[in-house]
N, C-alpha and C positions, 0 to 999 in steps of 0.2 A: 504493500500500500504506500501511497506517495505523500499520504496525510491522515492525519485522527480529528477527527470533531470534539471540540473543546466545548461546545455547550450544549445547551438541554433545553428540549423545548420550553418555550417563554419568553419572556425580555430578561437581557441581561444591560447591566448599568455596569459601566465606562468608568474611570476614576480621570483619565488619561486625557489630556488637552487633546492629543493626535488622536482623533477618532475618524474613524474612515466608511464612505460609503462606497460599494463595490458597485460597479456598474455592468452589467453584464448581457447585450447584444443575442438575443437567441432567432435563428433562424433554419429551420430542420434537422435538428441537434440533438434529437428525443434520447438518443443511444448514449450520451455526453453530458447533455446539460444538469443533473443531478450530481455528478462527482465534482463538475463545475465548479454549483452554487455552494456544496457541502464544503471543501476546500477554501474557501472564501471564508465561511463559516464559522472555517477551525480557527481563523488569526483572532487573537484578542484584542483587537485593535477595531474591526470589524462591529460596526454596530446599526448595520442594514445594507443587505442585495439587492438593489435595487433592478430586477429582468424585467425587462423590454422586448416583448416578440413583436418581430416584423413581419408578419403576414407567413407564420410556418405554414405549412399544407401537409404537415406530419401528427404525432402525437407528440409536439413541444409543448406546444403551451396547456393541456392536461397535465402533464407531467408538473412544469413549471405552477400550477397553480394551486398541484397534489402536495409540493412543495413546503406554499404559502401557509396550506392549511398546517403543517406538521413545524413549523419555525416563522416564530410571529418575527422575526428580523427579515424574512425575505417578501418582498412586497414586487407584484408582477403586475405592468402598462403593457399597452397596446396603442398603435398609430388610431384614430379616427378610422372607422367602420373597420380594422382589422387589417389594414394596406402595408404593402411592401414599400417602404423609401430607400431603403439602402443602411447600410450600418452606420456611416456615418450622421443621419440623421435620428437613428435609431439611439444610438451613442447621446446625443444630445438631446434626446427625451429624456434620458436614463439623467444625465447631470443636472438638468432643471426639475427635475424629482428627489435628487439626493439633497438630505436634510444636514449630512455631515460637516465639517469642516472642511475636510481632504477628502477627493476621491480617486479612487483607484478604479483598474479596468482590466478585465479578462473575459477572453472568446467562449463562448459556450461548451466549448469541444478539446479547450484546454487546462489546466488544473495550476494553481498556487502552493507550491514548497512547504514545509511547516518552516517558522519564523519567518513566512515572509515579510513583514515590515519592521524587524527588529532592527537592523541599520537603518533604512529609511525614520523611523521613528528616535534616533541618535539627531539623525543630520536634521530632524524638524525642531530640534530644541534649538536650534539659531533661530531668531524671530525675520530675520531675514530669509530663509531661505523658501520658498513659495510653487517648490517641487523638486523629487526624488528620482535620476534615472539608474533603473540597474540592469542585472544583466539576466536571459532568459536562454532556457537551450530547448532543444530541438529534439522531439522522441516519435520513432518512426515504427507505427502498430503494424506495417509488413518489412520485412527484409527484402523486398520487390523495390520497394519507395526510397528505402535507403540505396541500393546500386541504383539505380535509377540516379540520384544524387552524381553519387560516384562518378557514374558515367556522364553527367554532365557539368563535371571540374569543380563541384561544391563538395566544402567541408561537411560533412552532418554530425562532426562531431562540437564544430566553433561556436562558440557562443555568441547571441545578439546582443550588442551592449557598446557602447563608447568605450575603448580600450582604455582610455589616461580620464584619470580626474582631472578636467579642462576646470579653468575658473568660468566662473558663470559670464564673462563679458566677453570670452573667446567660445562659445561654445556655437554659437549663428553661423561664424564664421567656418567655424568645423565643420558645417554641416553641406557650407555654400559649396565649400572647397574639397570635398571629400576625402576617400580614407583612413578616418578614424573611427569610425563603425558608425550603427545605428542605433534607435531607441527601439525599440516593442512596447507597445500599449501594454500589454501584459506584466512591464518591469517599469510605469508610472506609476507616480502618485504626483497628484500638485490641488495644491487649494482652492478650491470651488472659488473661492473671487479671481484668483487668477484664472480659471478657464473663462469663467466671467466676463471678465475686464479684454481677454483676446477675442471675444467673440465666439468660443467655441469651435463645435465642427458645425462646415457649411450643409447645409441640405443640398444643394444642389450638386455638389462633388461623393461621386459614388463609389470613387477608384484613387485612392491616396490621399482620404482624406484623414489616415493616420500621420502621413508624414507631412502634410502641410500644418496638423496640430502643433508636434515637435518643433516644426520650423517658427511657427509664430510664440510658441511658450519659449523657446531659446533666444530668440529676438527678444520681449517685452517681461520676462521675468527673470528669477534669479534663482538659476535651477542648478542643482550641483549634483554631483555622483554621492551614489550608495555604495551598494555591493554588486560591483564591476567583473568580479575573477569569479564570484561562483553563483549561480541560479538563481533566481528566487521565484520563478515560477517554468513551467513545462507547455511548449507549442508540441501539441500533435501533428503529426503528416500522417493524411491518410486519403486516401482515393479521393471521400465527397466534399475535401475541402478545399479551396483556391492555393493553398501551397504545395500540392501532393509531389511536384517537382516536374510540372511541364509543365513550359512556358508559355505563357499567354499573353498575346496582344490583344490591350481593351480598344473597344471601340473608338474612333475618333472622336465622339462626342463626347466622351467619357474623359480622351487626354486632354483635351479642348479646356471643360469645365475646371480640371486641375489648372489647367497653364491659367485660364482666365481669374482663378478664384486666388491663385497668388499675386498676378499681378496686380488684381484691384484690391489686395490688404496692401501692397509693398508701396502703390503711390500715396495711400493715405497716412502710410504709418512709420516708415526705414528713412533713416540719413542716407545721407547722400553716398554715403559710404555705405552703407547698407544695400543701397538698391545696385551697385555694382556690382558688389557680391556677388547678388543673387544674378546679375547678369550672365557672369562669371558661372552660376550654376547652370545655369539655363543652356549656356556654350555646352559644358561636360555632360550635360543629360540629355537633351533634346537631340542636338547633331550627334549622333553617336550608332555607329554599325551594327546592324543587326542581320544574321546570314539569311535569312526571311521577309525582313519587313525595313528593307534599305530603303525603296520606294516610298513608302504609305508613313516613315518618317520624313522625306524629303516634303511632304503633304503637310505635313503639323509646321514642318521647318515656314513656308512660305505659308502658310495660316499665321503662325504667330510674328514675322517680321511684316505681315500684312498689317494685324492689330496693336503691335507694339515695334514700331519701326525704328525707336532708339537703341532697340536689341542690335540693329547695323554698324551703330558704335565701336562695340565692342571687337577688337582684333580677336583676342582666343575662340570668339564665336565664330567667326571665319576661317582661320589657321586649322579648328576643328574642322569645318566643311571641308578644307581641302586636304586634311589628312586622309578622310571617310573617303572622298573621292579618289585618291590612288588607293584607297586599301582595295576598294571594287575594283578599279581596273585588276587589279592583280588578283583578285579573284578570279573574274570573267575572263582572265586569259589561261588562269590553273582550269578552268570547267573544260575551256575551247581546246584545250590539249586532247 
């Protein structure tokens, strides 16, 4: 077992400033979503689970409400008439519901460490610090999904997580500038005013609206490292879930709404030095080679210097295009052989 449950049905009372609402996203997860919430459950820090179903078409939300009934801390929403938005906005039901101080976040289909918030709950005794990232790993329910990995040059043993304790005024910039790892929802915690005060996640971004979250709490708060080097909570890989380990290109509309939902926080809210950055990011992720989908990125490419034509600016955003362009020809001349 990956966890024990530390309480009993009923309300249990918090002594602890750090109290935490869990937020938890369920969407056909019927098989998953009880070890989920139970896990959540066990931290004593934890003082309501806040599950949000988006339009399951399974037995989730029975399950999630057989829940409710057996642990008065776990309390279960639903979108208007029972509708599918997306988890990002589903995510953001869940925070405008949570009653806590701080909230924390995990997938339906994956499980929280015991002591998960024991560092995180260290680094919340600074009155400054306004979120917790740490480090999550990766468990793979067939050894199919794991070679599968293998075979396509990922680690599945590396951990998700920000390798170095960055200070909180360099971390944006870590983020613009890559290779210093990532955050996983699964290994935040940050205070309900600060998800707040960023605006939260956008509804209308369906497809990364984890990572533009990261990006605007690393911008506009003062977020620091946890526990970096080992776990504190578990991602499944498994067939029915978006990481099983084959690559997916989302739809255009889909990348569209991302590019558009950063650029319109970045004119309102980044220095001048900020929005270069991010320019700067935009070079290293957008223009960037794919052995499938070189074309239908060259599509996003002249969509977004369509809509944000300052993006021309910048040299590494070109210097990138013309790397990607001889990387193809030398492709196209290995096939022609």
């Amino acid at each position: 077992m990956l966890f024990s449950i530390r309480r009993v049905h009923g309300s249990t009372t918090i002594n602890s400033p750090f109290q935490i609402s869990v937020v938890i996203p369920v969407y056909n997860v019927a098989t998953y979503v009880q070890q989920a919430v139970e896990s959540a459950l066990a931290q004593p820090e934890v003082v309501e689970v806040v599950v949000v179903d988006d339009g399951s078409t399974d037995e989730s939300l029975k399950v999630c409400q057989a829940l409710a009934a057996r642990y008065s801390q776990v309390k279960v929403y639903q979108h208007p008439n029972g509708e599918n938005r997306g988890a990002g906005a589903t995510r953001q039901l869940g925070v405008e519901q949570a009653t806590a101080p701080w909230v924390a976040f995990l997938d339906a289909d994956d499980v929280f460490l015991p002591n998960r918030f024991a560092v995180a709950c260290q680094r919340a005794q600074d009155a400054a610090v306004e979120g917790v990232y740490e480090a999550v790993a990766w468990r793979f329910e067939r050894e199919a999904d794991r070679e599968r990995w293998l075979r396509l040059g990922r680690d599945p043993d590396k951990l998700i997580t920000i390798r170095e304790a960055l200070p909180p005024d360099h971390l944006f910039a870590a983020f613009m500038q890559g290779g210093h790892g990532n955050v996983h929802l699964n290994g935040l915690v940050a205070q309900k005013v600060a998800l707040d005060r960023i605006g939260g996640f956008k509804p209308i971004v369906r497809r990364g609206e984890d990572h533009i979250l990261n990006i605007k709490l690393a911008a506009q708060c003062h977020m620091v490292a946890g526990q970096i080097t080992e776990p504190v909570a578990i991602v499944r890989v498994h067939s029915a879930n978006n990481i099983s380990g084959v690559t997916r290109r989302p739809p255009h509309y889909l990348v569209r709404a991302y590019h558009q939902a950063l650029w319109e926080w970045s004119e309102t809210t980044l220095t001048a030095l900020q929005r270069r950055q991010l320019r700067l990011y935009f070079a290293r992720h957008v223009v960037h080679t794919y052995d499938q989908n070189w074309f239908r990125q060259r599509l996003d490419l002249l969509w977004l210097l369509w809509h944000r034509p300052r993006l021309a600016l910048e040299r590494r955003f070109w210097l990138r295009h013309f790397l990607d362009v001889q990387l193809l020809k030398k492709r196209v001349k290995k096939w022609l052989r």
